[in-house]
N, C-alpha and C positions, 0 to 999 in steps of 0.2 A: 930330698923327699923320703918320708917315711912310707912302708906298707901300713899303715892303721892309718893315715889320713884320709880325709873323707873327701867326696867326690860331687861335683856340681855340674848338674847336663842344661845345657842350651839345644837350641833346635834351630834350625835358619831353610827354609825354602830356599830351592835354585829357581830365582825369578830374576829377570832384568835389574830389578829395580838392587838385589840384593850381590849383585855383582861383585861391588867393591868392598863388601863388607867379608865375602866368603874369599878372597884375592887376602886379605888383609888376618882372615883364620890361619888359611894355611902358611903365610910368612911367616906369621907368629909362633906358629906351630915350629915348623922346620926351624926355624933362628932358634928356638929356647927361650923364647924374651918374655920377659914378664907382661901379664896383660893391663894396659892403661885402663885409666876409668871410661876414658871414652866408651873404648874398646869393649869390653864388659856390662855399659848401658847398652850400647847397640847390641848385643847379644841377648840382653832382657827384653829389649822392645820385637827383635825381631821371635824370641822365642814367643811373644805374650801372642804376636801376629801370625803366628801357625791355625792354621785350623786343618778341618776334613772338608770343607765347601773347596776351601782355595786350595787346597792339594787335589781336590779333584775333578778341580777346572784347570791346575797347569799338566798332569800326566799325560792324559790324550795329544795334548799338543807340543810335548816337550820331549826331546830325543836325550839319555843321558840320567843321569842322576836329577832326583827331587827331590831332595831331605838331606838333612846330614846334621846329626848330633854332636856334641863339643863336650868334650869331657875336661874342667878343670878344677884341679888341686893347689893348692897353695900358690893361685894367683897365676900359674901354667897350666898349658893347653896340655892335656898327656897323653890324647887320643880322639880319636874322631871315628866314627862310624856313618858311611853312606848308604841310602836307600834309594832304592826305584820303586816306584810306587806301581801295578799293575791293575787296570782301572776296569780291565776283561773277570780275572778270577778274584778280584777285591784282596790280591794278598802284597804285603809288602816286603821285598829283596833286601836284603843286607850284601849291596855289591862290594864296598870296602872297607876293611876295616887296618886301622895304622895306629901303630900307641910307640910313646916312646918310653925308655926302663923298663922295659918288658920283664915279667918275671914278681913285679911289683903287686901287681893282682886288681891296678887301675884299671883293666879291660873288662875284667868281669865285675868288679863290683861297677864298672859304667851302664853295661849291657845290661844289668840284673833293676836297675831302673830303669832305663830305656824301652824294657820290655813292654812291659805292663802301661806306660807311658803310648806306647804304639797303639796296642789295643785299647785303649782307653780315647784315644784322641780322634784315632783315623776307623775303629770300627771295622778293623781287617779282620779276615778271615784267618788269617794265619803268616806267621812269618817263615820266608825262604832263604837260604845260605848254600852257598856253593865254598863247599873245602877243600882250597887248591894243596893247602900242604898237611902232614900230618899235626903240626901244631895248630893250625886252623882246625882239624878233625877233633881236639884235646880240647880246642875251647869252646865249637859246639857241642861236643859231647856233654861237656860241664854244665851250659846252656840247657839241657833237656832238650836237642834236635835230635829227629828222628832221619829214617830212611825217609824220602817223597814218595808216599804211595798213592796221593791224591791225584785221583784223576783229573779234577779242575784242575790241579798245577799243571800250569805255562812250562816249568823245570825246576831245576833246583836238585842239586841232591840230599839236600835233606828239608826237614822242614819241623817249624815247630805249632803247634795248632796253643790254638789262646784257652783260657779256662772253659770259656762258656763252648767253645767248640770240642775241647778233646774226647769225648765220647764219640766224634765220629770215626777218630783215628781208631779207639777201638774197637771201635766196629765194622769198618772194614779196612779189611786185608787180602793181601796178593803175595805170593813168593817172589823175595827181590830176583830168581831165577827169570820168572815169568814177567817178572816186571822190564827186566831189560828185553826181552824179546818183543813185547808191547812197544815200550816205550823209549830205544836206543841212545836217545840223548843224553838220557840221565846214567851219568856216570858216577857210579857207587862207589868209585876206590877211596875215596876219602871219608865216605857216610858215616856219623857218626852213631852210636850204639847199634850199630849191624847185629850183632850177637844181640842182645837185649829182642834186638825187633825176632830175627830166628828163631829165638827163647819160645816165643810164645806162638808165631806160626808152630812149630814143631807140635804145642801141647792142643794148637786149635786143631791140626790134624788128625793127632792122634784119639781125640777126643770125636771125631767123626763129623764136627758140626764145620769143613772145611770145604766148599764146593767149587773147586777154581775154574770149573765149566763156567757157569754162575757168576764170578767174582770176574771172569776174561769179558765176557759177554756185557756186563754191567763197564767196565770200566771201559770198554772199545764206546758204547753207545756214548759214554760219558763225556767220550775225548772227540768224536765226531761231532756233538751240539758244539763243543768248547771251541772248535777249529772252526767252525762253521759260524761261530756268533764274534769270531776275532775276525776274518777276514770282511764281514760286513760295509764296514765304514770305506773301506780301501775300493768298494765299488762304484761305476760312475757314475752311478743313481743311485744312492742309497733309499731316497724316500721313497722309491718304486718296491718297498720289499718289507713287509710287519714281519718280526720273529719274536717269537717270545720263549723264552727257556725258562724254566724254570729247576728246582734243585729237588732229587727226592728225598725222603726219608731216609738217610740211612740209617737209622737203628736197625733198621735189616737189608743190607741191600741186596741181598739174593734174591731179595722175594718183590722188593719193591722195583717199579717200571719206572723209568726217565721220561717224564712228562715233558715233552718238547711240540713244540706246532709251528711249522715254518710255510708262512702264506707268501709266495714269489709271485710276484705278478707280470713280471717283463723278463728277469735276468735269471735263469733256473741257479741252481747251484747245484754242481757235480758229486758224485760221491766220492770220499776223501780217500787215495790211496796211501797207506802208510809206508809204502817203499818210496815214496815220492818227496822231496824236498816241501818245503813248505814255501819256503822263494816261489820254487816252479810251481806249486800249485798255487799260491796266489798272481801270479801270474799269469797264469792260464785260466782263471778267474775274471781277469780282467779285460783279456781277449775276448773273450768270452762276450762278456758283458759289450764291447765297444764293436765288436763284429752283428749284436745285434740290434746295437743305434744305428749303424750306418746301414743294415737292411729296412730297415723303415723310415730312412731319410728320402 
């Protein structure tokens, strides 16, 4: 295999039905074997059978990985890329990523269509990567991921926003300082253009237009709808409960309020501590809810 050869992505849904055919990727993959015709029709048809409807009728109900792209060159499999799809903040995970001849540059030129291919099919809001090693950090960084400063993210430490969205990335910000003490989970040791994202905190500071009173307050409200509209369905009654969230403006979000209206009619819902696990507070959610069906049995 050459570096200048050129690169062909499939897509394949994790569905029942698509079982034996993602069993039959990754043998293929792992052996080095050259892909059959079979093999490569089933890859077309299942790619042509992707959509956003049926990706987001299996995520709510599916534990695990839902997507996974196929990267092949010269008739081999040379990489694979997994997704979980997030159906709460409409963004999509890049949980794994495996290539084999590394160094060859089939990862990124695979990603570098896969991207756009994401945003284009599924209509996400932005895609997420977690960089467990420093070369993982090298080839999002290459990618254009950023630090996760979005409050709708579920995690992730970094994050890349789609064309039509990046404006909100630049618009708002937080000190990744501030941001861990928010948001603990997200661990930054890998994040890729850290300096880059600093770069420009630094010059919005110093320029005065920086209110991180404002910018805490904003993104605390943020992450309380966002917890509060993920724990919903997990209740014993959900139909006993209308919520509707909606997203503000951020072209300013200092200035702009979180239009949120949550009408509870049986099951209240507590205010979210943030020292508190999210287990334990869904959890105690649930109690919640079940100690007050069996008072009115």
């Amino acid at each position: 295999m050459k570096k200048n050869d050129s690169v062909e992505i499939f897509k394949v849904l994790f569905t029942p039905e698509n079982d034996n055919l993602i069993s039959r990727i990754y043998n293929v993959f792992n052996s080095g074997e050259t892909l059959t015709h079979s093999l490569k029709l089933l890859l077309g048809v299942a790619t042509k059978n992707v959509t956003r409807e049926k990706l987001k009728n299996i995520a709510p109900n599916t534990d695990g990985n839902h997507l996974i792209y196929v990267a092949v060159s010269n008739n081999k499999i040379v990489c694979t890329f997994t997704h979980i799809y997030d159906h709460i903040s409409n963004e999509m995970y890049l949980n794994e990523s495996i290539a084999k001849n590394t160094g060859l540059g089939y990862g990124t030129k695979a990603y570098e269509k896969i991207m756009p291919d994401i945003f284009e099919t599924f209509k996400v809001e932005d895609i997420c990567a977690d960089a467990t090693t420093d070369a993982g950090r090298k080839f999002l960084q290459k990618m254009g991921f950023y630090p996760n400063v979005n409050p709708y993210s579920y995690g992730g430490n970094s994050i890349l926003y789609s064309p039509t969205t990046k404006l909100k990335f630049s618009k708002f910000k937080i000190r990744l300082e501030k941001l861990l003490e928010l948001s603990p989970l997200r661990n930054l040791a890998n994040a890729p253009n850290v300096d880059a994202y600093n770069d420009e905190m630094h010059k919005l500071i110093l320029s005065g237009d920086y209110d991180e009173e404002s910018a805490v307050k904003f993104f605390n409200k943020v992450q309380k709808a966002y917890r509060r509209k993920r724990i919903t369905p997990q209740l014993k009654n959900p139909k006993q409960q209308t919520m509707k969230l909606k997203k503000p403006n951020l072209e300013n979000p200092h200035l702009q309020e979180l239009n949120t209206l949550f009408t509870v009619q049986k099951t209240p819902i507590e205010e979210y501590d943030p020292n508190e696990s999210e287990i334990n507070y869904n959890l105690k959610i649930l109690q919640t809810a079940q100690n007050k069906d069996k008072g009115k049995e």
